[in-house]
KEMIRO-631490 format. One record per residue (C-alpha): x, y, z; residue in three letters. Coordinates in steps of 0.001 Angstrom, whole numbers, plus 500000, padded with zeros to 6 digits. Layout:
BEGIN
XYZALA...
% end
This chain:
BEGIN
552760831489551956UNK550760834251554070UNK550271834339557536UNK547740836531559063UNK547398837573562593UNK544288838945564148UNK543116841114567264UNK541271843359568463UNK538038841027569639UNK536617841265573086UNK533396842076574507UNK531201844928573999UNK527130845746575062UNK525202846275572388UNK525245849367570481UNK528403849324571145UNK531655849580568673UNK534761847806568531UNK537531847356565723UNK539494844607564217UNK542638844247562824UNK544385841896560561UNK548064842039559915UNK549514839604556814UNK552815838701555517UNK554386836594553440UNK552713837978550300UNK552188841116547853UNK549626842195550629UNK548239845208547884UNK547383842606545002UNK545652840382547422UNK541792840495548093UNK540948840497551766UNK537859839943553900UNK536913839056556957UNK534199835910557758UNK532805834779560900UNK530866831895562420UNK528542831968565419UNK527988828746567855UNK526021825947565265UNK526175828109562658UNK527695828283559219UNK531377830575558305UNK529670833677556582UNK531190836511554851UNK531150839596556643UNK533140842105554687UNK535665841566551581UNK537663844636550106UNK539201843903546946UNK542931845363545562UNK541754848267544214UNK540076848641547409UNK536284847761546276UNK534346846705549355UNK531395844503549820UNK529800844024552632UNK526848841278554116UNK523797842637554370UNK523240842382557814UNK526239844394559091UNK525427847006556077UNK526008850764557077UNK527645849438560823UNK531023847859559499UNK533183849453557552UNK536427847929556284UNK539712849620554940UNK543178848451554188UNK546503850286554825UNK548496848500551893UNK551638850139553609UNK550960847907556937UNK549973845177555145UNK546508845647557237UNK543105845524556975UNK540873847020559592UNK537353846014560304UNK535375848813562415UNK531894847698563311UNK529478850074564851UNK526557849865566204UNK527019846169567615UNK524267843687568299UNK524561840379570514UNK523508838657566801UNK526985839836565631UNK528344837413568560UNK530805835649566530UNK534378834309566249UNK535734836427563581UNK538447835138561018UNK540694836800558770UNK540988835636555525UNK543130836516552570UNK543409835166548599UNK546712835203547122UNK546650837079543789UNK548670834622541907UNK547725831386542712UNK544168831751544095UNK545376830063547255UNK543459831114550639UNK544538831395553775UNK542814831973557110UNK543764833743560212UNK542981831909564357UNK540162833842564663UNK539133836754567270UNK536229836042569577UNK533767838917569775UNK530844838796572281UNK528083841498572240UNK526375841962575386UNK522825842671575409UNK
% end
């Protein structure tokens, strides 16, 4: 079983930057692929950013060059900085993680993030 525990969302004007973070347990946090998604107000969960074990990242296009996410395999954390905001990226933003073994995925409460414009 993993857990994961967000924060870090709030509001921000555009052009702006804020950072989120994503704390798991429960698992071999290093062997797992992480990412985070969001979904907007009558829209569709997306994928934002995902950063594989090895620590291979692939991002969305539309928050290509802003975001930028790393993992601290030590603090079982992944860290989503995003840069350059824009009221589009107005979103509630959801951890999510894959378990290396079993394929299983779990998903974090979410983080609200508003951008201002």
């Amino acid at each position: 079983q993993v857990q994961l525990v967000e924060s870090g969302g709030g509001l921000v004007q555009a052009g702006g930057s804020l950072g989120l973070s994503c704390v798991a347990s429960g698992s071999i946090f290093s062997r797992n692929a992480m990412a985070w998604y969001r979904q907007a107000p009558g829209s569709q969960r997306e994928l934002v950013a995902r950063i594989q074990s090895g620590g291979v990242t692939t991002y969305a296009n539309s928050v290509k060059g802003r975001f930028t996410l790393t993992r601290d395999n030590d603090k079982s954390m992944v860290y989503l900085q995003m840069n350059s905001l824009k009221s589009e990226d107005t979103a509630v933003y959801y951890c999510h993680a894959q378990d290396w073994s079993s394929g299983t995925e779990y998903w974090g409460k979410g983080t609200l993030v508003t951008v201002s414009s």
